[in-house]
C-alpha positions as a Python dict, from the first residue, in 0.01 Angstrom:
ca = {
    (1, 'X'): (0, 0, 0),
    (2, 'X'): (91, 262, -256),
    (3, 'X'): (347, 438, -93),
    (4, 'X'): (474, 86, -36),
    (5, 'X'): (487, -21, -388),
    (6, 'X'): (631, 336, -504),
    (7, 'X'): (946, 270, -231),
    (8, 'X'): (1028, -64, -351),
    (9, 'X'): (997, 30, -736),
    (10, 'X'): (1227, 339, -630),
    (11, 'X'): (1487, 110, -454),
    (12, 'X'): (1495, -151, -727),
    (13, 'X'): (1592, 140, -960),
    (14, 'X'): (1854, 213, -751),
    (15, 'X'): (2005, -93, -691),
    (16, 'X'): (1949, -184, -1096),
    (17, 'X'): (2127, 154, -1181),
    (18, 'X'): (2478, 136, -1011),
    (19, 'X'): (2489, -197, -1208),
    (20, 'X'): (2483, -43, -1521),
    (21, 'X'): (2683, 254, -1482),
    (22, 'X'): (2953, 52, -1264),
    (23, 'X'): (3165, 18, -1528),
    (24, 'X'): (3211, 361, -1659),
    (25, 'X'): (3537, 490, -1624),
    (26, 'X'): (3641, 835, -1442),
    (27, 'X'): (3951, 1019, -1578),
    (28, 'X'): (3957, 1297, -1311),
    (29, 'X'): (4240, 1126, -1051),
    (30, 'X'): (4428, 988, -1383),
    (31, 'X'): (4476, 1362, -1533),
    (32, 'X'): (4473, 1552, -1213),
    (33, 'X'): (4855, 1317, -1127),
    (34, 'X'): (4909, 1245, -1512),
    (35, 'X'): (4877, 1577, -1726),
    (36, 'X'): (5159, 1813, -1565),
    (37, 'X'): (5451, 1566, -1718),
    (38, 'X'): (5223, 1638, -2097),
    (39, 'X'): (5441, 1904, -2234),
    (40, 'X'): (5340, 2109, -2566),
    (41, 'X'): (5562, 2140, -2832),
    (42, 'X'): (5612, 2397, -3083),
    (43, 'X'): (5870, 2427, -3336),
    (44, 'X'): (6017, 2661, -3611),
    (45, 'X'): (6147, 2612, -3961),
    (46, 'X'): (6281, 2889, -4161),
    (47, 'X'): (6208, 2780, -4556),
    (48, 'X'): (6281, 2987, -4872),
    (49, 'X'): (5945, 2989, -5077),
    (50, 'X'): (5977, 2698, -5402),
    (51, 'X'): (6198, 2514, -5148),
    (52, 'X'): (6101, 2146, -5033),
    (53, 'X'): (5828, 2142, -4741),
    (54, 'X'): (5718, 2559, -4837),
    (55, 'X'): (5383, 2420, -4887),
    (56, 'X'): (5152, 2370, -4588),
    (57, 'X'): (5078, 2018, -4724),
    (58, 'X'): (5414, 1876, -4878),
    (59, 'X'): (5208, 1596, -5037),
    (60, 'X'): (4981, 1550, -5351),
    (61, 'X'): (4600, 1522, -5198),
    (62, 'X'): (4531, 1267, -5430),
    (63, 'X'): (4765, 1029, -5306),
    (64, 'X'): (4601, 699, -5158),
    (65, 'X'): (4876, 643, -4890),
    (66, 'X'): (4964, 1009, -4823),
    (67, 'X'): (4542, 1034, -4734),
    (68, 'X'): (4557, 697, -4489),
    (69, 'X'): (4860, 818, -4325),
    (70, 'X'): (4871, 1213, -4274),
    (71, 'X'): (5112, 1295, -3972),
    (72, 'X'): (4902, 1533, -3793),
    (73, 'X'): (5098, 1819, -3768),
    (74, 'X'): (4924, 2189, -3888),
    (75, 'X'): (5171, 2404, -4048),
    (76, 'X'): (5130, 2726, -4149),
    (77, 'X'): (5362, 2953, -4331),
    (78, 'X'): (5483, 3315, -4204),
    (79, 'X'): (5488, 3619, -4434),
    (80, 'X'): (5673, 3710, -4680),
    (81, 'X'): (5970, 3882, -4696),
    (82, 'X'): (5969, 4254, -4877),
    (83, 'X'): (5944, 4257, -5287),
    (84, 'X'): (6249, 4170, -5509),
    (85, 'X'): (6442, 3944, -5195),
    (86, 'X'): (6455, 3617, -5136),
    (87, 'X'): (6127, 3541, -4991),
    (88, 'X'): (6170, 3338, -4651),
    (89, 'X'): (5853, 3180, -4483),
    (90, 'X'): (5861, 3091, -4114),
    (91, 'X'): (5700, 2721, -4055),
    (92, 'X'): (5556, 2631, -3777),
    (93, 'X'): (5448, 2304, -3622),
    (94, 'X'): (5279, 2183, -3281),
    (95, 'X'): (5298, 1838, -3123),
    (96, 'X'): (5301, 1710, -2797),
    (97, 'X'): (5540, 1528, -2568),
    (98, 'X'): (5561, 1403, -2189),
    (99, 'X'): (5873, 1351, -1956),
    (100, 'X'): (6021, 1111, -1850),
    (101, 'X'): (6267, 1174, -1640),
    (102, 'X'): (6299, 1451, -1401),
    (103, 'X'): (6622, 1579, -1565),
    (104, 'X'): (6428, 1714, -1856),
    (105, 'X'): (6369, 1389, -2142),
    (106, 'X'): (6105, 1408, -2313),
    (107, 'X'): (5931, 1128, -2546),
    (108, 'X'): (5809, 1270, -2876),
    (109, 'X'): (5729, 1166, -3233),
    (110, 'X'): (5994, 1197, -3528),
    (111, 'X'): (5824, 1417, -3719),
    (112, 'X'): (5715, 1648, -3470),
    (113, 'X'): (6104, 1761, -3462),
    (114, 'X'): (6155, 1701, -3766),
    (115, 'X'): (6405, 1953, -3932),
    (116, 'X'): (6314, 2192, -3680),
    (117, 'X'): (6589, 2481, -3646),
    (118, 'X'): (6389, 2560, -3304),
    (119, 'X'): (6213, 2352, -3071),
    (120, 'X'): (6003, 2531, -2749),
    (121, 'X'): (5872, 2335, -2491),
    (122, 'X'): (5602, 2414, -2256),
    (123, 'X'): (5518, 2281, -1946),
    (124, 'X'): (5180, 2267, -1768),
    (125, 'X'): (5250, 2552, -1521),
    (126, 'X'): (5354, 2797, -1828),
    (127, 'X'): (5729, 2720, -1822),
    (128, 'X'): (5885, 2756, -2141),
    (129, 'X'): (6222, 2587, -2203),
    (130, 'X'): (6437, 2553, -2545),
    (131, 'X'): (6516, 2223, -2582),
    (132, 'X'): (6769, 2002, -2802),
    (133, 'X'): (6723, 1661, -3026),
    (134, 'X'): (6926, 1382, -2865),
    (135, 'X'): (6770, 1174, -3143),
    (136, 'X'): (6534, 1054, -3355),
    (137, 'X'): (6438, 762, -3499),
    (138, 'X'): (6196, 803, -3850),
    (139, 'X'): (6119, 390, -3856),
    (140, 'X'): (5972, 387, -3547),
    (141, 'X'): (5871, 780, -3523),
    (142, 'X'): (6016, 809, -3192),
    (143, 'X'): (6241, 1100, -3126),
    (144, 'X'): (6388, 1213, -2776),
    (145, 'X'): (6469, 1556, -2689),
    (146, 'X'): (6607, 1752, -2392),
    (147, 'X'): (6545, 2057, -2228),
    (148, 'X'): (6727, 2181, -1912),
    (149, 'X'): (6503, 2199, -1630),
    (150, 'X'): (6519, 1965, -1307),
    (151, 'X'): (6273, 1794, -1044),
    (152, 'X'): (6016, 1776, -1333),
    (153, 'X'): (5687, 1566, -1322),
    (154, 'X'): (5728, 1230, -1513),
    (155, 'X'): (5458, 978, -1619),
    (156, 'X'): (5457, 630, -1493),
    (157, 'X'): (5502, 384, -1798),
    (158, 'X'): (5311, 56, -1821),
    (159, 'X'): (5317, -266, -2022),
    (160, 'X'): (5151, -264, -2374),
    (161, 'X'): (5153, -624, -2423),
    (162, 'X'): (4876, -716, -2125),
    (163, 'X'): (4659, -403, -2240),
    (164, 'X'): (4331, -564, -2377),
    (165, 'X'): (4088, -503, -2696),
    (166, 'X'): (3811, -320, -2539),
    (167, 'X'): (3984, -125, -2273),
    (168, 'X'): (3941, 236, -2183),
    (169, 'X'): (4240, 405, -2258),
    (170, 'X'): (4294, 836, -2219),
    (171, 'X'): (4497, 1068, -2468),
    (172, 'X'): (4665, 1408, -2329),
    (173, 'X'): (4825, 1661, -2580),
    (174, 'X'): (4782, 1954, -2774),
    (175, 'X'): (4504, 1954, -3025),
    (176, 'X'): (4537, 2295, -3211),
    (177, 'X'): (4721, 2392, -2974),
    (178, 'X'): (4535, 2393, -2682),
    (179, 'X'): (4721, 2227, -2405),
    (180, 'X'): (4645, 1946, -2173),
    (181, 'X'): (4323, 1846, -2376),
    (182, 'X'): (4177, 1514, -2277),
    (183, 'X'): (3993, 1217, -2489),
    (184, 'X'): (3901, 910, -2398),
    (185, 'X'): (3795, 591, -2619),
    (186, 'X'): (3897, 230, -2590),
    (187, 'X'): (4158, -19, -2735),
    (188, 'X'): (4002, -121, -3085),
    (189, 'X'): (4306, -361, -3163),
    (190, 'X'): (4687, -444, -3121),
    (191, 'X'): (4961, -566, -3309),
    (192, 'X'): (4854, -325, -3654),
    (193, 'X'): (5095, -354, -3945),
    (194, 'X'): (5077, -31, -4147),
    (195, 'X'): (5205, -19, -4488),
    (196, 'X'): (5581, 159, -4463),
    (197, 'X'): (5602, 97, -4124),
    (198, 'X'): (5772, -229, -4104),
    (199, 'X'): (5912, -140, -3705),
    (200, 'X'): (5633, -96, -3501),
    (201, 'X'): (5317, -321, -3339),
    (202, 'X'): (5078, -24, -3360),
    (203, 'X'): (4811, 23, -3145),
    (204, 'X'): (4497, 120, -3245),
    (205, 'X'): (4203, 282, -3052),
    (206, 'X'): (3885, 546, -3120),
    (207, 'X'): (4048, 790, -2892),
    (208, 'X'): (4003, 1143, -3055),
    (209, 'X'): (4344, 1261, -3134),
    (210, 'X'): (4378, 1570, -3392),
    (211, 'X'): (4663, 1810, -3527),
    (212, 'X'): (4849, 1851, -3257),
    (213, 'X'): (4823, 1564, -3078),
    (214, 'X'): (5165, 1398, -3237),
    (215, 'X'): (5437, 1278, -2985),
    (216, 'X'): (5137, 1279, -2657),
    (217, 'X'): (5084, 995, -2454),
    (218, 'X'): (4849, 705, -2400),
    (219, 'X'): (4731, 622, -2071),
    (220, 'X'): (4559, 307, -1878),
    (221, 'X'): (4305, 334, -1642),
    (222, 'X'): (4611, 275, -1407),
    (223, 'X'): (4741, 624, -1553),
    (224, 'X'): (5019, 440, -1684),
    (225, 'X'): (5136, 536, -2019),
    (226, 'X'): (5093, 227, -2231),
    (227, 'X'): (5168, 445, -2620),
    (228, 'X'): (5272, 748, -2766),
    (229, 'X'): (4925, 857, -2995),
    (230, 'X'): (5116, 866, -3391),
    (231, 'X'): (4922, 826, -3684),
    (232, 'X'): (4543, 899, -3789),
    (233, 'X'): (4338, 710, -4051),
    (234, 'X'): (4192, 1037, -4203),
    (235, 'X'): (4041, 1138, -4533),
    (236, 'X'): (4006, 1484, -4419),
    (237, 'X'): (4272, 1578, -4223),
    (238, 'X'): (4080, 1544, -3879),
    (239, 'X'): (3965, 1259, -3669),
    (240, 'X'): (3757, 1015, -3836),
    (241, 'X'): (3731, 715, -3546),
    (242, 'X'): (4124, 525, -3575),
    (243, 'X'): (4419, 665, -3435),
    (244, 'X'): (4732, 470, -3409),
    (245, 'X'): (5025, 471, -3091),
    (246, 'X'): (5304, 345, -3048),
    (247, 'X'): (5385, 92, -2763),
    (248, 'X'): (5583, 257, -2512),
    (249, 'X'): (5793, -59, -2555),
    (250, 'X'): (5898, -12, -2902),
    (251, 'X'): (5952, 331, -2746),
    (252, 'X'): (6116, 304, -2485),
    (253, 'X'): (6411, 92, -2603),
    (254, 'X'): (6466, 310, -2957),
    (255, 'X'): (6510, 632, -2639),
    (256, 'X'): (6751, 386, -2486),
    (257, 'X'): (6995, 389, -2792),
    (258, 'X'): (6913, 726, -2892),
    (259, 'X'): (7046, 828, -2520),
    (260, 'X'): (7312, 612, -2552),
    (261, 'X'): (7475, 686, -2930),
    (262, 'X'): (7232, 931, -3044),
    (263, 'X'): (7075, 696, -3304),
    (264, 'X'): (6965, 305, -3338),
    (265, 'X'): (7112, 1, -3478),
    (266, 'X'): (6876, -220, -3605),
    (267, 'X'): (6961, -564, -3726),
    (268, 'X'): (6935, -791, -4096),
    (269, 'X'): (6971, -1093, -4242),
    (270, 'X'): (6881, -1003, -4593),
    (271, 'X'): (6550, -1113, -4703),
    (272, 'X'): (6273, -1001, -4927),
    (273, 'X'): (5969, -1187, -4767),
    (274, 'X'): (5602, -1148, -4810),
    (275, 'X'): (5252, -1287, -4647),
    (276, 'X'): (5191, -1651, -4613),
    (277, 'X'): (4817, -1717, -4752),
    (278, 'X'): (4607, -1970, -4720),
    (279, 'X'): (4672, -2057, -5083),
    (280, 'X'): (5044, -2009, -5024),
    (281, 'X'): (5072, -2221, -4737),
    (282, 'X'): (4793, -2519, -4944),
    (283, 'X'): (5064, -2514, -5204),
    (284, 'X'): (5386, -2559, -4923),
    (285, 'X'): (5218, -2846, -4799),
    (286, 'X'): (5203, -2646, -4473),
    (287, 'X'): (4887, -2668, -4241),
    (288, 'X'): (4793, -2340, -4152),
    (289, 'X'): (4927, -1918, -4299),
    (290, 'X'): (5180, -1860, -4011),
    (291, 'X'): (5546, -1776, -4101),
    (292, 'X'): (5676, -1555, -4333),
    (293, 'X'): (5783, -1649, -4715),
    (294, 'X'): (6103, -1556, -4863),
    (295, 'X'): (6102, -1429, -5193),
    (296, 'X'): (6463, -1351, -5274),
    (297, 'X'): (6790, -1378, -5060),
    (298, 'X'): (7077, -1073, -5089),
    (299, 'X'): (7342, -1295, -5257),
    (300, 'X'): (7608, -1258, -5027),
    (301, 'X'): (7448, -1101, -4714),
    (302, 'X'): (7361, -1306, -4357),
    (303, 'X'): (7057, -1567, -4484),
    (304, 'X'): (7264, -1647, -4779),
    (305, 'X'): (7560, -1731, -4599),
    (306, 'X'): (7343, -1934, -4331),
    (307, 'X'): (7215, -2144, -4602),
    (308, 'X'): (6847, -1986, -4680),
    (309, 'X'): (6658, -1967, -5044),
    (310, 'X'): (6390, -1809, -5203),
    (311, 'X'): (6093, -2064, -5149),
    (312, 'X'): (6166, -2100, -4739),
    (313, 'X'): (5874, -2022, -4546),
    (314, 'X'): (6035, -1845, -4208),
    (315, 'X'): (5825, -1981, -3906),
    (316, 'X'): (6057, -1911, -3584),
    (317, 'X'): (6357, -1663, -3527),
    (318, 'X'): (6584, -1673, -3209),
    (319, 'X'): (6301, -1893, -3048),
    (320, 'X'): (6045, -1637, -3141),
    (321, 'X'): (5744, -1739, -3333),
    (322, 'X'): (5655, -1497, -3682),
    (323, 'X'): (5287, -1536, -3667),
    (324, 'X'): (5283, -1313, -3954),
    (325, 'X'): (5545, -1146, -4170),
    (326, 'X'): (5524, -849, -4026),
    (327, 'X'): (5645, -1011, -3733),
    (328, 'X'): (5998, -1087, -3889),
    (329, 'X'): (6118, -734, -3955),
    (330, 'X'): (6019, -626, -3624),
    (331, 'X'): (6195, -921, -3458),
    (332, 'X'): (6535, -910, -3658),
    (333, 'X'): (6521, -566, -3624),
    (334, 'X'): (6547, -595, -3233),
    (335, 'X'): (6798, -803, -3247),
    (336, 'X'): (7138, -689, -3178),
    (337, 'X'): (7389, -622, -3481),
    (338, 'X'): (7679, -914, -3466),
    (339, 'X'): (7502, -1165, -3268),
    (340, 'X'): (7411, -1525, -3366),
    (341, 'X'): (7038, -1657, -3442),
    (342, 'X'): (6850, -1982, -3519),
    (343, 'X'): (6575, -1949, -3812),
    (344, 'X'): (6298, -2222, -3809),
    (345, 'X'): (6247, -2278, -4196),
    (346, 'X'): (5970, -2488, -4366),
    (347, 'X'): (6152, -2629, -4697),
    (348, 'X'): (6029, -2881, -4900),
    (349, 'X'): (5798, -3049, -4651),
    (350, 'X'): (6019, -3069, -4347),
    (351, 'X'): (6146, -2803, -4112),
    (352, 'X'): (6524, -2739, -4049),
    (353, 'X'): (6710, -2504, -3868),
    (354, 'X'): (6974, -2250, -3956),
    (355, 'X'): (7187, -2032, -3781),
    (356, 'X'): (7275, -1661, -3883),
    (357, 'X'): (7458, -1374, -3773),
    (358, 'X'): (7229, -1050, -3805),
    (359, 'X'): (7415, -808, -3966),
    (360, 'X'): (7347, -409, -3955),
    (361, 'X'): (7079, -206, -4142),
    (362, 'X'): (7279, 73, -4335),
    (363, 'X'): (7145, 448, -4246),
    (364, 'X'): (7056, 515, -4611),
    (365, 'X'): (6841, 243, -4812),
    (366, 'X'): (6974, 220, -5164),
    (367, 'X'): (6659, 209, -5424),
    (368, 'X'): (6688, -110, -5659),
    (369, 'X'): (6699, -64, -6022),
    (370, 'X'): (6465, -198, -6189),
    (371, 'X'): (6514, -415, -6473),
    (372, 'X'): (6228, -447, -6750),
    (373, 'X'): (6281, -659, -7132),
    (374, 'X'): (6066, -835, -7368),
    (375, 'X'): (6054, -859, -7700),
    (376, 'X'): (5723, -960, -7931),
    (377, 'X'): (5595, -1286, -8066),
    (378, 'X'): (5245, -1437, -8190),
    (379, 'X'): (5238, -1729, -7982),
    (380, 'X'): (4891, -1935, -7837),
    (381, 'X'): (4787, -1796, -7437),
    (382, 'X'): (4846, -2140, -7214),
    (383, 'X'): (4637, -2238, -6934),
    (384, 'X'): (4678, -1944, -6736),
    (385, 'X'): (4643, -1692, -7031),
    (386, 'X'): (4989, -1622, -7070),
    (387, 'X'): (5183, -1614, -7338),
    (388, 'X'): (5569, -1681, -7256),
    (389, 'X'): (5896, -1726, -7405),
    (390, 'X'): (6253, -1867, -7275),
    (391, 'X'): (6502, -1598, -7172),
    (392, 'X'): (6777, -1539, -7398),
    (393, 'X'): (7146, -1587, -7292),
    (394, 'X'): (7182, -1177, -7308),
    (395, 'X'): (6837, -1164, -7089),
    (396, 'X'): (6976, -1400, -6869),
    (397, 'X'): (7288, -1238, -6808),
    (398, 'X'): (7140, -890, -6733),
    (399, 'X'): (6883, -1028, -6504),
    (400, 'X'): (7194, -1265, -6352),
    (401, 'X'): (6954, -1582, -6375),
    (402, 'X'): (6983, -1926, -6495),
    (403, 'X'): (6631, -1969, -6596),
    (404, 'X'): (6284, -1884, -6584),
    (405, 'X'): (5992, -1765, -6891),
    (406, 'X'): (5955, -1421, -6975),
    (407, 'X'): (5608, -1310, -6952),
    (408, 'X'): (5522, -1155, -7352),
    (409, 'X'): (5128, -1071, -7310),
    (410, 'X'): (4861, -1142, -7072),
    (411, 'X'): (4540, -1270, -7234),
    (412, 'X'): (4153, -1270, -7175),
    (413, 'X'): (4206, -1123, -6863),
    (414, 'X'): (4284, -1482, -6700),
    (415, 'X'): (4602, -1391, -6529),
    (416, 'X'): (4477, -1210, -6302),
    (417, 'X'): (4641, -806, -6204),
    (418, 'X'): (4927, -959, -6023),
    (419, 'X'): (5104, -1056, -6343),
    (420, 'X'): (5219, -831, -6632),
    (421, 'X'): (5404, -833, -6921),
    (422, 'X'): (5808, -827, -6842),
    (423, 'X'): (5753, -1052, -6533),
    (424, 'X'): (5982, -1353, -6505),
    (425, 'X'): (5802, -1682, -6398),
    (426, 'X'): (6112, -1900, -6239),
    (427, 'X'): (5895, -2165, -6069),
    (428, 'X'): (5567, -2366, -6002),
    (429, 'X'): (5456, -2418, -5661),
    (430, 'X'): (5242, -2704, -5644),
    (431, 'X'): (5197, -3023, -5375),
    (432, 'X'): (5469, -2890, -5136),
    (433, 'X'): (5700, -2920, -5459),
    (434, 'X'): (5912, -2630, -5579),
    (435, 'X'): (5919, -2650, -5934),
    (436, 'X'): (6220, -2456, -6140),
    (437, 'X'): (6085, -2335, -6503),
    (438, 'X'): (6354, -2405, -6768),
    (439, 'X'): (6062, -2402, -7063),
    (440, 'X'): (5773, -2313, -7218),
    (441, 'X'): (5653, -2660, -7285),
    (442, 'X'): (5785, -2813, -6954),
    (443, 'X'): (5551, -2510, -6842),
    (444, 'X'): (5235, -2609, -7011),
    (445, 'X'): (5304, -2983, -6998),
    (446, 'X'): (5272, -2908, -6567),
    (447, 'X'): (4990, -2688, -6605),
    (448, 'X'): (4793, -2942, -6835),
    (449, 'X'): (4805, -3153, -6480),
    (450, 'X'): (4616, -2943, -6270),
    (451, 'X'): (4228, -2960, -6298),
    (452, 'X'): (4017, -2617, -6388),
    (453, 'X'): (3927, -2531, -6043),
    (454, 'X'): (4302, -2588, -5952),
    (455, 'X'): (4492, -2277, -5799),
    (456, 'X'): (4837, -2254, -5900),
    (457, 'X'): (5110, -2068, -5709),
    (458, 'X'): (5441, -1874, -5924),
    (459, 'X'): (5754, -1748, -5811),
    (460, 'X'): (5795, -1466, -6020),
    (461, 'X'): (6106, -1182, -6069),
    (462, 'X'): (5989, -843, -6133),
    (463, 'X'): (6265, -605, -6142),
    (464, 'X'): (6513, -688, -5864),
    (465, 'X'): (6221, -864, -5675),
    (466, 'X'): (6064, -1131, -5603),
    (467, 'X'): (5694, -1266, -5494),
    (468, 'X'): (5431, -1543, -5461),
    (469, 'X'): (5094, -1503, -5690),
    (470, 'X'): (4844, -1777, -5683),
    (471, 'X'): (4655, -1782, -5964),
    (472, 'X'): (4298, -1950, -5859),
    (473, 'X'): (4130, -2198, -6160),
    (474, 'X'): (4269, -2216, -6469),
    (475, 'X'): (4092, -2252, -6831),
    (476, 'X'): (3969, -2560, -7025),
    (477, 'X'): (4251, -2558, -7237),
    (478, 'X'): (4480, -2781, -7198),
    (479, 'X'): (4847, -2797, -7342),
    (480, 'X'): (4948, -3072, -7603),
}
């Protein structure tokens, strides 16, 4: 009876164990057809020491954004030359890449090629071939090189948009170096906006990816490359648990133009938008944050011409819906330069649609100038605990507006971080109702309408910009 009771534990614990361990995931077929078409990359820079990039690290540690985003790319200076020349230090960097086609394309990121004066490729089987940028693309990080070798492996690409939250995905590339190293982690979220990186839908997983692992691919469990692995949220340098790709997607058509011309148009209309909150959207009368608000409109340039102004919340383009305003960039920006498109716009309580033709985003961005005045006076804080003035005629004509307060002091801390002295206020957002601000007591008389727990939305000018701030509550105080 024993032996009987020992057999049947032993085969429940076998039947209960496949259960649990059915769903873990094994790599070997994926990597054994997958890895050859991973190529290693190493390039060379020759730098003159004081010169820009001589440093290993051309950024300041300290720097919030430069510490989120560090490209992960080692580079190490050479030696000197003799005493008394010109000293010369030899840079190089390591990335990864994978082909694919046979003819010798390979995928890679930006910066991995990035002012390289020579690129070396090498394959899985020790090959090493020079190879040549066809182009590269620094908004989307996507850069496509040759080398000249035929009947090469390639990868099988896949489609980025059915990959799931939660799914196993595998990383091949060149961590330090060493070639054909293999992680594995899942998908931890899609569709990532990252600050400065207005082009691209990143995905993000926990896959361990480190120095070296720029430019290599990310697979499915159907060994179908779904991302190339880009960006690392890091405070050291080294994996700390998110890594960001790039859908092969996104990729795949910026290769397309680069193949074609060597470099990618991009479409505009001409918009400075930001984020529709839920207190944004409260005070547009609209029922729920989707769309994208414009703040200013290029005079001149495609949305003025089609009829749009600041205030217009953006909620379709070309049929597409923006979700979110990082949606809108991406979506113009895929659109073709010289073609015609419909814009959904919520304005004033209704929605109406415009057409515009996207025009072409210039290779160099021009930086704005930014245009600061105020002058003093002992005036009482309002509602808001800001103390404001009307612009004069010269202030008016330097700014090019017809209205709007200038913003003297900020008082008692009430106005919150997201105003400061030398703002413009031009309008009141409040009940779906776009208010323009001509003066300080139409200002206050508005204000002394709203009840203390109110929260108050301003259009306000800083510099050659514009933006939304919703103030939430206001004081006791109420104007005269």
């Amino acid at each position: 009876m024993k032996q009987l009771l020992i057999a049947f534990l032993f085969a429940f614990v076998s039947l209960s164990a496949p259960a649990q361990n059915r769903g873990l995931p094994d790599f070997t077929e994926l990597v054994e057809r997958q890895g050859p078409a991973v190529v290693n990359i190493s390039t060379t820079q020759s730098l003159r020491s004081g010169g820009k990039g001589a440093q290993p690290f051309p950024f300041d540690e300290n720097d919030p954004m430069q510490e989120f985003f560090r490209r992960f790319i080692p580079r190490q200076p050479g030696v000197p030359g003799l005493p008394g020349a010109p000293r010369e230090f030899e840079s190089r960097s390591l990335g990864s890449g994978f082909v694919v086609s046979a003819d010798g394309y390979i995928l890679t990121n930006a910066h991995v090629v990035d002012s390289a004066d020579e690129i070396l490729v090498r394959l899985t089987d020790k090959r090493e071939f020079k190879a040549r940028v066809v182009g590269a693309d620094k908004r989307t990080d996507v850069a496509l090189i040759k080398i000249e070798a035929t009947g090469l492996p390639t990868v099988r690409l896949g489609d980025p948009n059915i990959l799931k939250v939660g799914e196993w995905v595998v990383a091949i590339g060149s961590p330090f170096g060493f070639d054909n190293s293999v992680t594995a982690g899942i998908v931890s979220a899609k569709g990532r906006s990252l600050p400065q990186e207005n082009y691209v839908p990143f995905i993000q997983t926990d896959v361990a990816v480190n120095p070296g692992n720029s430019g290599g691919p990310l697979f499915n469990m159907k060994g179908e490359v779904v991302g190339i692995n880009s960006q690392i949220y890091s405070r050291s340098g080294g994996f700390m648990g998110i890594s960001f790709a790039i859908p092969i997607d996104v990729a795949m058509e910026v290769q397309g133009q680069l193949r074609a011309a060597g470099k990618v148009s991009r479409g505009r209309i001409g918009v400075v938008i930001q984020e529709l909150t839920k207190e944004l959207a409260e005070s547009f009368g609209l029922g729920k944050a989707q769309g994208a608000v414009v703040n200013a409109v290029e005079k001149g340039g495609p949305a003025d011409r089609a009829g749009i102004e600041p205030g217009d919340v953006i909620l379709r383009f070309d049929g597409k819906t923006i979700a979110s305003s990082s949606d809108l960039p991406r979506i113009v920006g895929s659109t073709k330069p010289g073609s015609k498109a419909t814009l959904q716009v919520w304005r004033k309580g209704t929605t109406r649609d415009l057409s515009v033709v996207v025009a072409e985003i210039p290779e160099d961005k021009v930086a704005t100038r930014s245009t600061r005045s105020a002058r003093p006076a002992e005036r009482a804080a309002n509602r808001l605990g800001l103390v404001v003035s009307e612009l004069t005629a010269e202030q008016k004509r330097e700014l090019k507006l017809d209205g709007g307060l200038l913003i003297e002091e900020v008082r008692n801390n009430t106005a919150r971080a997201d105003l400061r002295p030398g703002d413009v206020i031009l309008a009141l957002i409040a009940r779906g109702e776009n208010i323009e601000l001509k003066s300080a007591d139409q200002f206050n008389r508005l204000l002394a309408q709203f009840e203390k727990s109110a929260h108050v939305t301003l259009l306000v000018r800083r510099g050659e910009l514009q933006t939304f701030v919703t103030i939430k509550g206001l004081s006791d105080k109420r104007a005269e």
